[in-house]
Backbone as CSV, one residue per row, in Angstrom:
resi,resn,N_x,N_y,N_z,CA_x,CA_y,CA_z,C_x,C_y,C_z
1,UNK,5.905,-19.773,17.768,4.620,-20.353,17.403,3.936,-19.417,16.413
2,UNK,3.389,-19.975,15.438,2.682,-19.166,14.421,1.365,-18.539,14.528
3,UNK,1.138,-18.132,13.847,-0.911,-17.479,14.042,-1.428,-18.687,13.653
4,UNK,-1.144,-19.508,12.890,-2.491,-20.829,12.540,-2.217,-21.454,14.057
5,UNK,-0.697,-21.834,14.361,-0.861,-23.097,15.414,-1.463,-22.379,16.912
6,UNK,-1.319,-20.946,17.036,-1.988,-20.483,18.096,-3.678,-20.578,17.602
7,UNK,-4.419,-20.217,16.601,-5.677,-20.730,16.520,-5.986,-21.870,16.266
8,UNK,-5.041,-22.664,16.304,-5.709,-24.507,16.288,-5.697,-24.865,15.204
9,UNK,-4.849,-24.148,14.003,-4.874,-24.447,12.444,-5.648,-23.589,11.724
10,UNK,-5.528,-24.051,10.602,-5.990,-23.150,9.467,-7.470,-22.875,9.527
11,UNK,-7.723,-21.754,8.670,-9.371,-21.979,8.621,-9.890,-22.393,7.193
12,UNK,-11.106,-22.748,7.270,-11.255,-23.802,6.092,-12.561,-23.208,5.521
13,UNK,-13.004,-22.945,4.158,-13.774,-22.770,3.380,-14.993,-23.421,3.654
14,UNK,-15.848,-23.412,3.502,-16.857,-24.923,3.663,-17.537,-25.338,4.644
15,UNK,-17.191,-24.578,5.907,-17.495,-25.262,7.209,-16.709,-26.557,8.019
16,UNK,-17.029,-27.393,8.698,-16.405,-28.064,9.879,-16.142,-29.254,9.101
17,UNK,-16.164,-29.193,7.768,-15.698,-30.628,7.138,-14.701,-30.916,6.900
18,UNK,-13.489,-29.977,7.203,-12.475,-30.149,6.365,-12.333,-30.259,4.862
19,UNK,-12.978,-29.820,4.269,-13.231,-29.911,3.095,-13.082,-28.655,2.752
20,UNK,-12.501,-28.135,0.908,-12.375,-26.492,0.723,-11.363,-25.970,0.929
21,UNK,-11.413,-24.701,0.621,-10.065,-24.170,0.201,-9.199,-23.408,1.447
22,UNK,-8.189,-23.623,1.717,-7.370,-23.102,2.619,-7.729,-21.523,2.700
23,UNK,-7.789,-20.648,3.440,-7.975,-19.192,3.675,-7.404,-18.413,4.875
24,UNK,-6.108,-17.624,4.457,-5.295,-17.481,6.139,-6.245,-16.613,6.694
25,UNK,-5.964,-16.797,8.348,-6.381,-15.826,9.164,-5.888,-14.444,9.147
26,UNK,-5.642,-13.924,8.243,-5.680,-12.114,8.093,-5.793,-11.987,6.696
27,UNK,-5.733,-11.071,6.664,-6.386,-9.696,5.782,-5.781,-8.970,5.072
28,UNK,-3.868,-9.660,5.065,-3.131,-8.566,4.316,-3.271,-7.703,2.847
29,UNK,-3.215,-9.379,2.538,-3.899,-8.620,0.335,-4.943,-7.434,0.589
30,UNK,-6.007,-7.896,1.525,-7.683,-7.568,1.333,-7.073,-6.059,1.668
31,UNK,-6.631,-5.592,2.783,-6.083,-4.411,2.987,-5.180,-3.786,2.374
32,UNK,-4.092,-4.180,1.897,-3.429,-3.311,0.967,-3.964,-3.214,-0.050
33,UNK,-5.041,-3.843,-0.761,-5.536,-2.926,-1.921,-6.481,-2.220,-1.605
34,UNK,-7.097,-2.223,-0.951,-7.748,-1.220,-0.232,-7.377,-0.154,0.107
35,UNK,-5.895,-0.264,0.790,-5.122,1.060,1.002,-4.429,1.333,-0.404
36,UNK,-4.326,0.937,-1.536,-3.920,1.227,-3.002,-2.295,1.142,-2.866
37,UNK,-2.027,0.334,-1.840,-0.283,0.034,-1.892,0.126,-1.112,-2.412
38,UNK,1.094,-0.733,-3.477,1.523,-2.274,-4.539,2.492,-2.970,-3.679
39,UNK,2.262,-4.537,-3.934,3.397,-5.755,-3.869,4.489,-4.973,-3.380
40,UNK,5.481,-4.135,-4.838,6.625,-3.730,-4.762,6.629,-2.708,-3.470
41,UNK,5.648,-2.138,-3.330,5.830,-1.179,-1.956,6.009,-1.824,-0.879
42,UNK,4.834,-2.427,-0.521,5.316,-3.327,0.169,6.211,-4.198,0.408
43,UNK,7.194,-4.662,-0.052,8.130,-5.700,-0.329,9.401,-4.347,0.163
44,UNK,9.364,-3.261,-0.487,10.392,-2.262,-0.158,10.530,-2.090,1.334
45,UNK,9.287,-1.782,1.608,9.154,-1.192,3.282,9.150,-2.191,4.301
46,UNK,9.017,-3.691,3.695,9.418,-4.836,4.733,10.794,-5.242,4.717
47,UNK,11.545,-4.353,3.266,13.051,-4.817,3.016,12.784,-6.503,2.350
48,UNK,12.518,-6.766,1.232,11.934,-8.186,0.991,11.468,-8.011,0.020
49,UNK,11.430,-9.412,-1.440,11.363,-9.350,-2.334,9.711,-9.303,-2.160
50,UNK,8.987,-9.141,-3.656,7.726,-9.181,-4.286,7.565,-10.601,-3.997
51,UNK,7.634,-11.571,-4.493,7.350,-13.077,-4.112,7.211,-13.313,-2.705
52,UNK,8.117,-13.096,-2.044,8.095,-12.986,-0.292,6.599,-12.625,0.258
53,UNK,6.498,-11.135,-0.674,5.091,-10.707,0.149,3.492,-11.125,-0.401
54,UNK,3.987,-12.024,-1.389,2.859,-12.334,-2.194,2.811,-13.856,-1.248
55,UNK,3.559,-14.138,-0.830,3.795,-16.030,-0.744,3.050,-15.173,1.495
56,UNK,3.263,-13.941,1.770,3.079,-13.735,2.966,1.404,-13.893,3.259
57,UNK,1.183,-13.204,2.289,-0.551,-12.806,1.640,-1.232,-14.158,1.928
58,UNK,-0.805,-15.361,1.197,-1.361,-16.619,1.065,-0.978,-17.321,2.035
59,UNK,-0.290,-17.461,3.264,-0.073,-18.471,3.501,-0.645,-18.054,5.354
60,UNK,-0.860,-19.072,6.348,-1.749,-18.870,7.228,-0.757,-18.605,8.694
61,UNK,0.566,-18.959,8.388,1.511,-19.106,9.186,2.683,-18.310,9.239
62,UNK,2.479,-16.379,10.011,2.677,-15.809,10.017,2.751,-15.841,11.460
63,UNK,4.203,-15.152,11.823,4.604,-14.573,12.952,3.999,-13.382,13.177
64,UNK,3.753,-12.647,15.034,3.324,-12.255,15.528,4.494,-10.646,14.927
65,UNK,5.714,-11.345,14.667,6.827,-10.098,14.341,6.380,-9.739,12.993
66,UNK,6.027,-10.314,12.055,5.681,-10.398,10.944,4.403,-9.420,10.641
67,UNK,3.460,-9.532,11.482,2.110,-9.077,11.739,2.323,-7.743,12.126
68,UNK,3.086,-7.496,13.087,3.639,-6.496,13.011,4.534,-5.275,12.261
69,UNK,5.150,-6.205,11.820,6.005,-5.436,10.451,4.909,-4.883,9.320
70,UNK,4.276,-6.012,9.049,2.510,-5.294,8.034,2.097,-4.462,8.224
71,UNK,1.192,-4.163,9.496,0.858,-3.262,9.983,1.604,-2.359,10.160
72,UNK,2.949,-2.043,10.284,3.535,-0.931,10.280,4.166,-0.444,8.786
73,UNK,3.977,-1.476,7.723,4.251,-1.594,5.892,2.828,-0.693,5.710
74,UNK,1.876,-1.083,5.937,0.294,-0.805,5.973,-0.100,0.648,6.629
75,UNK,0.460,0.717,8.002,0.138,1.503,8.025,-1.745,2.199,8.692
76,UNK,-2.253,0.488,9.346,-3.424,0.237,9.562,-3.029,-0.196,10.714
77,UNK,-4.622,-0.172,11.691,-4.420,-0.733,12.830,-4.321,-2.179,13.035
78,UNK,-3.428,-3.000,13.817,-3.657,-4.358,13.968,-5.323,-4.974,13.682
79,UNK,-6.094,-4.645,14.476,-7.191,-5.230,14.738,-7.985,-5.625,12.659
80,UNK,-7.626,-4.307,11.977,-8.183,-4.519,10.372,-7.173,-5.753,9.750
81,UNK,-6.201,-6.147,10.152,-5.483,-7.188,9.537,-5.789,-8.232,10.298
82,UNK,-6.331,-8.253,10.930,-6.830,-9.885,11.983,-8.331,-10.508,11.824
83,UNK,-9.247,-8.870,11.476,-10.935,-9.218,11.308,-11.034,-10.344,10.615
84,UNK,-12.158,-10.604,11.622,-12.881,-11.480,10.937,-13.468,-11.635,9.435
85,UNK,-12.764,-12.678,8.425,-12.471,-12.643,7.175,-14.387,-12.433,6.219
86,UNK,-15.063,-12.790,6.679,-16.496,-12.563,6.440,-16.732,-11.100,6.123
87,UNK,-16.026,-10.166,7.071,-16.723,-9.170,7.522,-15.807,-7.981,6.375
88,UNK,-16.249,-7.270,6.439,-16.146,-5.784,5.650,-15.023,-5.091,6.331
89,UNK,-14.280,-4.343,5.720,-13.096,-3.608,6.677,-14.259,-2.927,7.209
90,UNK,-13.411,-1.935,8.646,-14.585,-0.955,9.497,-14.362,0.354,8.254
91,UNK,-15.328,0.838,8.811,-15.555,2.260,7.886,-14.091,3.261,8.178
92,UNK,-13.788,3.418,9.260,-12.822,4.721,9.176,-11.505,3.936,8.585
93,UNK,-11.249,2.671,8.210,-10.223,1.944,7.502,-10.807,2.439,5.964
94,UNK,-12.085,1.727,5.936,-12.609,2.647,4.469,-12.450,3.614,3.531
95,UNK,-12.538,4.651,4.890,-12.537,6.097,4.941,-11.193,6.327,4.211
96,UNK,-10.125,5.679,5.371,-9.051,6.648,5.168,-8.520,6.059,3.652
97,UNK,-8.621,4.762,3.023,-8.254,3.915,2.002,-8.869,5.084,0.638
98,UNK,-10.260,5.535,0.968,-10.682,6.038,0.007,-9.630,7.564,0.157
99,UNK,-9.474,8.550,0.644,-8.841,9.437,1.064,-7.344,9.154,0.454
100,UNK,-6.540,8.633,0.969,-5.439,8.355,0.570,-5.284,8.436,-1.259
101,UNK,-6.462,7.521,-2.065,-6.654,7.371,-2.975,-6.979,8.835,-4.083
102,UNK,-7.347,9.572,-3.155,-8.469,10.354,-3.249,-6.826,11.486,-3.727
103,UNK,-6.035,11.488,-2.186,-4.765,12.489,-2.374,-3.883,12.041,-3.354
104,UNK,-3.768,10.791,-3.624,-3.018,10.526,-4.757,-3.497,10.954,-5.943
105,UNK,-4.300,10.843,-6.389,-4.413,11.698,-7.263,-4.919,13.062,-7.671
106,UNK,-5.214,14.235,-6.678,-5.181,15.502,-6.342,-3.222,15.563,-6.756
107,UNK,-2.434,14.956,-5.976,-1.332,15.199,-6.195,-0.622,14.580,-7.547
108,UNK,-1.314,13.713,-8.414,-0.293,13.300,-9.560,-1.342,14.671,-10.947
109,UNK,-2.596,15.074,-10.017,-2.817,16.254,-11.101,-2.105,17.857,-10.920
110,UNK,-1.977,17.586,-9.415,-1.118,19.051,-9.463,0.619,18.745,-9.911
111,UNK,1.228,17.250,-9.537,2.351,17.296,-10.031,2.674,16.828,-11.803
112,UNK,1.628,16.894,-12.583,2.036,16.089,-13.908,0.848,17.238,-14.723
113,UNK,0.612,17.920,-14.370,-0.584,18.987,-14.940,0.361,20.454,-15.184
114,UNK,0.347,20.853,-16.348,0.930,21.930,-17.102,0.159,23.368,-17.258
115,UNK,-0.649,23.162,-16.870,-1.962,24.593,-16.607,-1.585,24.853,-15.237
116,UNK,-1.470,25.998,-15.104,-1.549,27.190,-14.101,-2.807,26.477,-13.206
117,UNK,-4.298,27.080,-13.908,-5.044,26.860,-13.240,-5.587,26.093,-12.930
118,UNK,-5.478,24.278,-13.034,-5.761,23.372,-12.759,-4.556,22.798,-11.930
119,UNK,-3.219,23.582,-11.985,-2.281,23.283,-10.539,-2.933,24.055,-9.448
120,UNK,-3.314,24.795,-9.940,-4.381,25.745,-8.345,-5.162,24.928,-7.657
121,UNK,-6.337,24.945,-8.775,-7.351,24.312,-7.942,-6.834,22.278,-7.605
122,UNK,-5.689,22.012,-8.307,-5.162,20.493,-7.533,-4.484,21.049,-5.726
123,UNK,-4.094,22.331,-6.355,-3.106,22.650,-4.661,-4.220,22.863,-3.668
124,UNK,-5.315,23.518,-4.325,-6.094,23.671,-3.208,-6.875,22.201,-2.223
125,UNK,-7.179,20.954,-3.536,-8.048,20.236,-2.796,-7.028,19.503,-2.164
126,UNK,-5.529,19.871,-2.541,-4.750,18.850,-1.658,-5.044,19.296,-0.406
127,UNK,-4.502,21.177,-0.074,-4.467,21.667,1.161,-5.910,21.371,1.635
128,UNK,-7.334,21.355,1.366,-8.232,20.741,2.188,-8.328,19.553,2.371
129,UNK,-7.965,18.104,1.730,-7.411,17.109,2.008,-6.537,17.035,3.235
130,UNK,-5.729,17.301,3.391,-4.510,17.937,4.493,-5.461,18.441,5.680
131,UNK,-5.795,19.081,5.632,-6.610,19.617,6.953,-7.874,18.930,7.513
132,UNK,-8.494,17.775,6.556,-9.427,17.084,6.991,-8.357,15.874,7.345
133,UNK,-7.177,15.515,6.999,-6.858,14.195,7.051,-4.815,14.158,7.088
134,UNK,-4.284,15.092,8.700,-3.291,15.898,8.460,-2.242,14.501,8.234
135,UNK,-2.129,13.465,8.208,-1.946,12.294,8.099,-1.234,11.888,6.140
136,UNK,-2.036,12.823,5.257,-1.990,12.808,3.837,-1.041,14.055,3.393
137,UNK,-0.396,14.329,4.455,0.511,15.308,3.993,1.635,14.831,3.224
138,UNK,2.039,13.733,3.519,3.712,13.043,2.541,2.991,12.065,1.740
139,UNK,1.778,11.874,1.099,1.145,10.863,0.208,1.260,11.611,-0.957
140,UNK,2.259,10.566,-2.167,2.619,10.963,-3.233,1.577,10.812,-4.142
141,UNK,1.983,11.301,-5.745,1.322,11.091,-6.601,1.222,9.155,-7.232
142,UNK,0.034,9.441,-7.799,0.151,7.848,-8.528,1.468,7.506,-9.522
143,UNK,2.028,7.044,-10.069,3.245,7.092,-10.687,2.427,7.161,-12.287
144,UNK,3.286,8.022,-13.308,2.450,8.384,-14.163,3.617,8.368,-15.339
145,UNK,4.403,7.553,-15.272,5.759,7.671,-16.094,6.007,6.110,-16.283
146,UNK,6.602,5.838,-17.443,7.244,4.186,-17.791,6.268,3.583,-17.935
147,UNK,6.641,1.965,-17.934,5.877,1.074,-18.082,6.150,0.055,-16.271
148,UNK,4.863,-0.076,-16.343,5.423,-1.156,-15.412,6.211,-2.082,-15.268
149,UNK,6.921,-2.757,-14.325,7.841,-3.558,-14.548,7.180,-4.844,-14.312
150,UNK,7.711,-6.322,-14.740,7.386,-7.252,-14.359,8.115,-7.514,-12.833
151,UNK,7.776,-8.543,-12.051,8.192,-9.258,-11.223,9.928,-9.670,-10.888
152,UNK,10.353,-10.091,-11.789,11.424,-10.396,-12.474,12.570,-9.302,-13.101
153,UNK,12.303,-8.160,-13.249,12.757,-7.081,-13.752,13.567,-6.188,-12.720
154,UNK,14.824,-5.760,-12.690,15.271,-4.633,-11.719,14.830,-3.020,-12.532
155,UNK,15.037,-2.537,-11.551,14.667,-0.921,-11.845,15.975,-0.832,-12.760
156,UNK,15.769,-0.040,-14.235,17.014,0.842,-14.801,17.205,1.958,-13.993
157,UNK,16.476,2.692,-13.028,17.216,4.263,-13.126,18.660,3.732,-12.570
158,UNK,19.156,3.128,-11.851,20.514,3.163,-11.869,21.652,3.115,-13.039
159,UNK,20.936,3.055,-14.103,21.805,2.992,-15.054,21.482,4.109,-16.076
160,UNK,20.839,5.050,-15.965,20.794,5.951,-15.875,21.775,7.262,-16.196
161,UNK,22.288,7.699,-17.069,22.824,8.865,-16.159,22.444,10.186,-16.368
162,UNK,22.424,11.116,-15.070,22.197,11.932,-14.877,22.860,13.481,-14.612
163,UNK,22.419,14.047,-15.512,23.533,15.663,-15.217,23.306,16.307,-14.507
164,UNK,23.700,17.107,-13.896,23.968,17.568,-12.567,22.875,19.040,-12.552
165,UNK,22.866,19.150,-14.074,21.039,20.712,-14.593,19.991,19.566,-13.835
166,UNK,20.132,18.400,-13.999,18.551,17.630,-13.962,18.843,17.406,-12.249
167,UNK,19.929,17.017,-11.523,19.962,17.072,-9.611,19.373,18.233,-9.287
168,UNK,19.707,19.641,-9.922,19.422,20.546,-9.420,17.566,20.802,-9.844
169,UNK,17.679,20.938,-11.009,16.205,20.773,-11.035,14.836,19.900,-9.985
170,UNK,15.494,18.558,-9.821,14.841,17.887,-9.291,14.825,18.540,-7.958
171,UNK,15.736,19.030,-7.457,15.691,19.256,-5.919,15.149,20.444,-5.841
172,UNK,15.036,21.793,-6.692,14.186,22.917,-6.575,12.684,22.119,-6.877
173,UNK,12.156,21.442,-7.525,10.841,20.945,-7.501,10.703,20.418,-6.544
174,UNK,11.228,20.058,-5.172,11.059,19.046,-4.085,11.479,20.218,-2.803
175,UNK,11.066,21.532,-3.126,11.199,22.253,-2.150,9.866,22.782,-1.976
């Protein structure tokens, strides 16, 4: 049984007329941009294309397994993907959305920044970031390379190739 047919159907724009625009009962879109996580991330961490999670976003008839899988893509508590659609995420969802945002880019200035002393002071507000919020310790940089891809597009790095100076490099920077 789905989330609409356990609440008695869809909910409706407009009030009790049936009239207006379809609107599912959760919150997924509203929350992942909030938490600043793209389509493609999402779609990775559910194992599932971009269309899949865009067609998940819109539509009102989502499994309870499904809801689950989000929230664990997300990374939020159940209860912020179910609120009541009126209402405002709660503040410490806020909080942490702004934060997250906040470490991403502390970390794409200490990892893409060529000054000494502006990798300092990025290492430092990461490490107080980190200690107010020990949670932002594996939150990467914003991606700051290529062009975006369309929808439709596979990743080139597999085609790629790579010499074995640039494996090693990469893996001393990831220590």
């Amino acid at each position: 049984m789905s989330l609409a047919q356990r609440e008695g159907g869809a909910a409706v724009r407009g009030g009790s007329s049936g009239h207006g625009t379809r609107r599912p009962l959760h919150r997924l879109a509203e929350v992942r941009r909030r938490e600043g996580i793209s389509l493609r991330t999402v779609a990775r961490r559910l194992h599932t294309t971009v269309a899949a999670v865009r067609a998940m976003e819109e539509t009102d008839d989502l499994s309870l397994s499904q809801l689950y899988a989000w929230q664990k893509a997300l990374r939020v508590p159940m209860s912020e993907l179910l609120g009541e659609l009126d209402e405002p995420l709660s503040a410490p969802v806020l909080k942490r959305a702004r934060m997250v945002r906040l470490m991403k880019t502390a970390s794409a200035v200490f990892h893409w920044s060529r000054q000494k002393s502006i990798r300092r002071l990025a290492q430092m507000l990461i490490e107080q970031l980190v200690e107010m919020m020990p949670e932002l310790a594996h939150v990467g940089p914003w991606p700051m390379r290529g062009r975006r891809r369309r929808n439709n597009e596979l990743g080139t790095a597999f085609q790629r190739q790579i010499s074995p100076h640039t494996l090693a490099d990469l893996a001393q920077e990831n220590r």
